[in-house]
N, C-alpha and C positions, 0 to 999 in steps of 0.2 A: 186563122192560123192553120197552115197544113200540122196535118197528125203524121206520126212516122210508127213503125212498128220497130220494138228494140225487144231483144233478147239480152233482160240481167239476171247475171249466176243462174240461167239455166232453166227461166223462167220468162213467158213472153207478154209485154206488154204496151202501152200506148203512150207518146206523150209529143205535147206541141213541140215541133222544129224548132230548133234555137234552145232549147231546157238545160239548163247546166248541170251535168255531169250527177253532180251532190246533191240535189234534189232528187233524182231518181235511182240511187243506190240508197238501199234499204240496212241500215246498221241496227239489230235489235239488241246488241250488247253493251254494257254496261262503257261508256265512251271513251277511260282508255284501256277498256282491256283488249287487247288487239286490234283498234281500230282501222278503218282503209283509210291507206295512206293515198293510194292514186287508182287510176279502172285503165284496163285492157278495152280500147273499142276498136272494132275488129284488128284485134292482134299488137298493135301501135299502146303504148303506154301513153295516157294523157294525166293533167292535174284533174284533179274533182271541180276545179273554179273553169273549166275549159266547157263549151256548151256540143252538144252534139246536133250536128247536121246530116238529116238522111239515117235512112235504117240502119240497125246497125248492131251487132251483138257486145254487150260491154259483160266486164271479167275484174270483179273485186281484185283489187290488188291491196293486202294485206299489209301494215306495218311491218310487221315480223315477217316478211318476205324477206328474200336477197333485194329485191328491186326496191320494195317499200324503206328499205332501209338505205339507201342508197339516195330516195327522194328525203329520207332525212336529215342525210348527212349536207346536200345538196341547199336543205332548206338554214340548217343551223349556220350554213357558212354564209347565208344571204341575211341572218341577221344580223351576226356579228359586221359585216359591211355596212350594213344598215346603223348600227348602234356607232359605229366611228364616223361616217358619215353626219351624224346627230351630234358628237360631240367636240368633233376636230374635223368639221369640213374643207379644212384648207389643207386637211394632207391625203395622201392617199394610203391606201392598206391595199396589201397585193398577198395573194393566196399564192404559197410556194408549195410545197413537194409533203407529201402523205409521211408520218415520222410515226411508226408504230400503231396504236389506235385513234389518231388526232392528224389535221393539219396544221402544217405551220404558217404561221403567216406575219410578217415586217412592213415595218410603214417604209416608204422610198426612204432615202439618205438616211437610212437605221433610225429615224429619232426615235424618243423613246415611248411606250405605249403606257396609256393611264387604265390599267389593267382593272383596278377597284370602278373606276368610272364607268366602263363600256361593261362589266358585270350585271351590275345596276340597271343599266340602260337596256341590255336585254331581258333581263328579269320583269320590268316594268313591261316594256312591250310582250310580252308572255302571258303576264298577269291583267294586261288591259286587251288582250286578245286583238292585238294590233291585224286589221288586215289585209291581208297581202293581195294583189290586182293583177291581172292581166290587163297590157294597154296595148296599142296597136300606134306605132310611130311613123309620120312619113322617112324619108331619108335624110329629109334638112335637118328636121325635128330630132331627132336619135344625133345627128352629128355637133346640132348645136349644143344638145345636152351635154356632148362626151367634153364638147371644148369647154363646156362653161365650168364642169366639177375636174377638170384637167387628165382626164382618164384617154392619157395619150396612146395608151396599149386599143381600147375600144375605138377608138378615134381612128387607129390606124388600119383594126380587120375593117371596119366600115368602108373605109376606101380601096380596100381589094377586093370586097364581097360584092357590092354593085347592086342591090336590091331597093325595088322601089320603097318598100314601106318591113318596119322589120318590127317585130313583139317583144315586149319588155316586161320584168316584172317588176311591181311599185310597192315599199313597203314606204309608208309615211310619206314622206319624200324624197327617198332614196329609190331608185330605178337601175337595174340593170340588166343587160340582156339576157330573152328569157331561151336557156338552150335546153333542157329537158324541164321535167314537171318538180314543182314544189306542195309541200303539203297544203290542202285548205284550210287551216289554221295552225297558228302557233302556241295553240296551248299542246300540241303532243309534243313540245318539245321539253320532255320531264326532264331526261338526263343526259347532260352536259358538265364541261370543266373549261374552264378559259385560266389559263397560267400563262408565266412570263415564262419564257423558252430564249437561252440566250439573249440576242439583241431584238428579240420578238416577243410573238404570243405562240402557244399551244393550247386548236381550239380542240378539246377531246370529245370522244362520243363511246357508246355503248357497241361492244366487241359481237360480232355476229356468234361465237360462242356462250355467250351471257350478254343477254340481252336487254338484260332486265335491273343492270347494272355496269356503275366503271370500275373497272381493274385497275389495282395499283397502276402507279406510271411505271412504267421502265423505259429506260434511256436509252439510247443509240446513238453514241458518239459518233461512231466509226460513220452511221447513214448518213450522220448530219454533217460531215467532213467534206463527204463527196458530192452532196447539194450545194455544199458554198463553191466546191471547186467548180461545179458545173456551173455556177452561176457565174464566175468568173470566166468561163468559157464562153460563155453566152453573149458576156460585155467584149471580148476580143472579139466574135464571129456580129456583134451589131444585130443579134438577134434577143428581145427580149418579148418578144410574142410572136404568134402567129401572124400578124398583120408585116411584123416585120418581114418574115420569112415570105410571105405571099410576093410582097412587093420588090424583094429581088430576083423573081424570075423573069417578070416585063423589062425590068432594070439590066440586065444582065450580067450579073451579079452574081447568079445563083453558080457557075464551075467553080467560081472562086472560094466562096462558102462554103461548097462542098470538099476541095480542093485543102481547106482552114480544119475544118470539120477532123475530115482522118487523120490530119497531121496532129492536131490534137490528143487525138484517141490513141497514133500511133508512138506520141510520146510518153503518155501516160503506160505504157503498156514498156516499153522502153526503161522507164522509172522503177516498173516493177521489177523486170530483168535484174538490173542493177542494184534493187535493196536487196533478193535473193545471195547476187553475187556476193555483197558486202558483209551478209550474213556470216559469210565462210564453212557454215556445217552443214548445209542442207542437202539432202540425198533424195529428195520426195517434194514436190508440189502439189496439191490437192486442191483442183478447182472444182467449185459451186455453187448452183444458181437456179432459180427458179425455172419454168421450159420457155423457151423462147425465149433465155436470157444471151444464147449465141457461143456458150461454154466452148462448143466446138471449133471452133474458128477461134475463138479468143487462145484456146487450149494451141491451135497452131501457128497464130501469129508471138505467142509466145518464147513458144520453142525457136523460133526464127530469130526473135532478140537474145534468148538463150544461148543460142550457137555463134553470135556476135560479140557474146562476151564469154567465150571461149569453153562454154559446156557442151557436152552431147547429150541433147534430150530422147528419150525413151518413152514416147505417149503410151499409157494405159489408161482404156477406158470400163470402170468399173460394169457397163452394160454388158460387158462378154464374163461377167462370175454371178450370171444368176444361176439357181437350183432349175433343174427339172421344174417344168411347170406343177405336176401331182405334190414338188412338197414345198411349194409355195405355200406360206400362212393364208387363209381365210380371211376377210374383214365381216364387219358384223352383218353384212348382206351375204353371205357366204361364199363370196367371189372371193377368186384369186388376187391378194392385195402383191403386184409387185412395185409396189412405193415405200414399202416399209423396209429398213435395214435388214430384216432378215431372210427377205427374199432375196438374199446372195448369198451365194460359196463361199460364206464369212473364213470357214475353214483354209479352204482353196486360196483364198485370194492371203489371206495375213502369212499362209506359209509361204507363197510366192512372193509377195512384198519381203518379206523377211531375209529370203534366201537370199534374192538381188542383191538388197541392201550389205548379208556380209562380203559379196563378190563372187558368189555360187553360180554357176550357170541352170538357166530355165529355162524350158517350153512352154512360151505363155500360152494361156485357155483363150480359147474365142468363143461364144458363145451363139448357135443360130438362132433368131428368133422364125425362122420358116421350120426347121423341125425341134425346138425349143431343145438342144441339145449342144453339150459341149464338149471340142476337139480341141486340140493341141498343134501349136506350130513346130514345122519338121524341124526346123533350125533353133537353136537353141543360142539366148540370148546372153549376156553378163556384163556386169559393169566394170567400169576401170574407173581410175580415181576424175575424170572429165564428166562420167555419167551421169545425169540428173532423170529420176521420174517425173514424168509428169502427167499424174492419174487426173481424170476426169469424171464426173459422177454426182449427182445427186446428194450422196451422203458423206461428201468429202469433207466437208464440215462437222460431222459426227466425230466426238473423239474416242467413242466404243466400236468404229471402224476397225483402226488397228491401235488398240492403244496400248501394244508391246514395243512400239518405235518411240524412239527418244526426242521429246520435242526440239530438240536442239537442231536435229533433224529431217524438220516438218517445216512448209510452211503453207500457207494455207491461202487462197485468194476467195472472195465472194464475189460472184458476178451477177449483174440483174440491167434490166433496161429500164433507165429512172430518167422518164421524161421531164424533162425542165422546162420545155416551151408552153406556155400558157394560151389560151385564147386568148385573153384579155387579163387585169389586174386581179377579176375576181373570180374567174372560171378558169378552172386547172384541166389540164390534159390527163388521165387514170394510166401511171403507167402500165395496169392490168391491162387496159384493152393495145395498148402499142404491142403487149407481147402476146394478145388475142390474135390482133393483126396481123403480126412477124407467123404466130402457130399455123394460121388458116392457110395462111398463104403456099407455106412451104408445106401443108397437109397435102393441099391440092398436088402441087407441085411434083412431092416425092411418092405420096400414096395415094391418089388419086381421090380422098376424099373429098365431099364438097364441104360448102362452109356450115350446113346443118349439124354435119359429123361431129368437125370440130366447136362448136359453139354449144352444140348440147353435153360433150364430154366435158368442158370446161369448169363447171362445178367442181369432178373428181378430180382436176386436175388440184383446183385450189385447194381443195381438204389435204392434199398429200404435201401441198406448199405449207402448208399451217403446221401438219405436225413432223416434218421429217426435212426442214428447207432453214424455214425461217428462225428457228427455236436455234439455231445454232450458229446465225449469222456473227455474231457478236466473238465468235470463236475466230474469224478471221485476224491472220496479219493487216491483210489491206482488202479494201475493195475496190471495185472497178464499175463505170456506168459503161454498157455498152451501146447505151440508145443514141443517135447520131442526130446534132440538133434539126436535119436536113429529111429525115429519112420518112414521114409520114406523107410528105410532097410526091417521095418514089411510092411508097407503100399504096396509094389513091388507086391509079389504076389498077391497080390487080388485085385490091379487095374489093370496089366498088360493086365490077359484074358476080363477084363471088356472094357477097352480101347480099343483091339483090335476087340473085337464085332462093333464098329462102322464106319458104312461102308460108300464109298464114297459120296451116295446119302444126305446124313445128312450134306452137304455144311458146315458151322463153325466149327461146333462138329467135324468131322472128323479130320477139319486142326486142333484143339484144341487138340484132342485125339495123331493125330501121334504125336505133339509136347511134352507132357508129355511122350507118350512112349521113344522118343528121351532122354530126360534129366534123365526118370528111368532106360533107358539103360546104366547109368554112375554108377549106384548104387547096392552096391551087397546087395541082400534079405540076412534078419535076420529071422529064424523062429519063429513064432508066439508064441511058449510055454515057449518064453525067458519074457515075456512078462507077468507081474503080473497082479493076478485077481482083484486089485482096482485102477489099472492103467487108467487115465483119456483116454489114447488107445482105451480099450474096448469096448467106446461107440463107437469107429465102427467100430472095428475090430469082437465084439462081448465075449462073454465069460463074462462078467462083474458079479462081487460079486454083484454087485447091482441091477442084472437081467434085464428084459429087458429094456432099456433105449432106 
């Protein structure tokens, strides 16, 4: 058997070609106290059950990682598949949409889940350290499979993907396709919660803040409102996977769909116009959203249904009332945190909201981020009894913003990009990396960064989402999805060559990068000119009616 030379954690040594992963990482810690969960082999994240071929430098990849923890979430939702597979093989369970630390997940035609059953049956498989396989399927083989356990969502990417032979992974008798890395055993799987969630399950997991436990639940109506609406969207557009969506671009199908798509979104957004209107007090709209949730464009396609039913919108964006950069708060790295509420002209801005509000005329601030300095417009603005603001910003949702305005008139929108199309029944789309992709893109785009830039910043992006985004969604009136169930088909070509710019030395980013190139390799590109000019898209795709954004 040829010998290969490998470099693990930093240390170089020998082993036969073909050696699986988990034999040649070396854990001398107590087995769960931080265990590897998966290894870096040159740069690409693999499972530890996966075997290496040719030299190669391998990089522990840590449980209590972002990524380790990520193949656990990965793995726990492959059991619970597994465990209903085992106990009701004649129905199917389908992985929906992320609801705070858990996903949700419904068997097709709602029936009902035997929640105490499928407990048990992962419990057991835990405790008997069930193991989970890597298998290698021809094409007949994988499609016979899909037809035989009725998994018509798999069934269907298989016939627009077109590969001879595709990798699955096997727990008992349960198989499904294998798309990033799963832990090599099921005993790390300590803490978990499976509850019933509405007409479902809620499968929960351990909060990348505490790790080492579950948090209370807390609920999200409002999130779970606009998942069922999207999923009724989903059933009008005849898209309930990606397989579907593939196979109406050959079909030609796909203007039309996209054509269904905006009209959707633009009635939704139309809806919202309309409850403001009906409100009767409101003087202030305050929209917010995660980055790359499209605020910007949502905040002007807005205003447009605004002035249709008879207001004049006034956009303010909270970006132009930051402080001088010198009195910017510190974060515990000692950098300049401007994520946090008080790196704004909290002063500044509540006086000029206020002012407007009683019918005062104002020179709003504008603020440069080229000489981080704020000016004043010549012309001075002021509302009449038609005017409506409509601030935009990050901490719109915060109600120590301005909390000298009367709620009566406030109203508040949450905007985010909440992918609904699945791979298949039991592989979900993250709608983090849809707004990974939407971010890179329009980096490139407007600030010429590549996708290293953006992909290594993205950490700091999520910490400022966790404490200054999310914690106040539930403060919303309404929310809104602005992910378009079309728009991953556009998104292909213009992450693809960006993604594959990043090279191994870029350690996370890379593994980050092959991984999305991995999941856009399931998705056939849409061209871009299908693509209308006041589509909430363009802001970063480009082309936008509404110029440069």
């Amino acid at each position: 058997m040829k010998r290969i030379t490998l470099e693990i954690d930093g240390k170089i040594a020998e082993a036969e070609n073909g050696t699986r992963i988990q034999s040649l990482i070396s854990d001398n810690r107590d087995y769960m106290d931080n265990p590897i969960a998966a290894a870096k082999v040159n740069g690409r994240v693999m499972s530890l059950m996966e075997r290496i071929t040719g030299n190669a430098k391998i990089e522990s990849v840590p449980l209590i990682s972002p990524i380790g923890k990520r193949v656990y979430r990965k793995t726990l939702c492959f059991l619970l598949s597994y465990a209903s597979a085992v106990i009701r093989p004649e129905r199917t369970l389908i992985i929906g949409h992320s609801l705070g630390d858990g996903f949700y997940f419904h068997y097709r035609n709602n029936e009902k889940p035997d929640t105490e059953l499928l407990i048990r049956t992962m419990n057991k498989a835990i405790a008997d350290d069930l193991p989970i396989e890597l298998v290698d399927l021809t094409a007949d083989e994988a499609m016979e499979y899909a037809r035989s356990k009725g998994l018509d969502e798999t069934e269907s990417l298989l016939n627009t993907i077109n590969r001879s032979s595709y990798r699955f992974a096997r727990l008992g008798t349960c198989l499904e396709m294998y798309y990033e890395p799963l832990l090599p055993s099921l005993r790390y799987l300590e803490l978990w919660e499976l509850r019933e969630y509405k007409d479902g399950l809620l499968l929960r997991y351990p909060q990348s803040r505490n790790p080492y436990s579950l948090m209370p639940f807390t609920d999200n109506p409002l999130l779970f409102s606009v998942f069922n609406e999207n999923k009724e969207y989903a059933r009008i557009l005849g898209i309930s996977s990606m397989g579907n969506l593939n196979a109406k671009i050959p079909s030609g199908d796909i203007q039309k769909t996209i054509m269904l798509s905006e009209a959707l979104q633009r009635r939704r957004i139309s809806d919202i116009s309309r409850m403001i209107k009906d409100k009767g007090s409101v003087k202030a709209v305050f929209i917010a959203g995660p980055s790359s949730s499209g605020k910007t464009t949502f905040s002007l396609k807005l205003s447009d249904e605004l002035r249709v039913d008879g207001f004049e919108p006034l956009k303010i964006s909270l970006d132009d009332y930051y402080l001088p950069t010198e009195q910017v708060p510190l974060d515990e790295n000692g950098e300049r945190d401007f994520e946090v509420l008080e790196s704004l002209n909290l002063e500044l801005l509540r006086k000029q909201l206020t002012s407007l509000i009683k019918g005062e005329e104002v020179h709003l601030a504008s603020f440069s981020f080229r000489t981080k300095k704020t000016t004043f417009s010549d012309e001075a603005v002021k509302m009449n009894e038609r005017t409506i603001l409509v601030v935009e910003g990050i901490h719109g949702l915060n109600p120590d913003l301005i909390p000298s305005l009367p709620k009566e008139n406030i109203f508040r929108v949450y905007i985010s990009a909440l992918t609904e199309v699945n791979l298949d029944t039991r592989s979900r789309i993250s709608t983090t990396d849809n707004r990974i992709l939407r971010r890179m893109i329009r980096d490139n785009r407007t600030r010429g960064f590549d996708a290293n830039e953006t992909l290594s910043r993205w950490p700091s992006v999520e910490r400022g989402e966790k404490n200054h985004i999310f914690p106040f969604q539930n403060n919303a009136d309404v929310m809104i999805n602005s992910a378009l169930e079309y728009e991953l088909g556009v998104i292909k070509p213009y992450a693809v060559p960006l993604l594959r710019s990043v090279k191994k030395e870029c350690g996370d980013a890379y593994a980050t990068a092959q991984r999305l190139l991995d999941f856009l390799d399931l998705i056939a590109p849409i061209p871009s000119e299908f693509v209308p000019a006041d589509s909430l898209l363009r802001e970063f795709i480009g082309g936008s009616v509404y110029g440069a954004i």
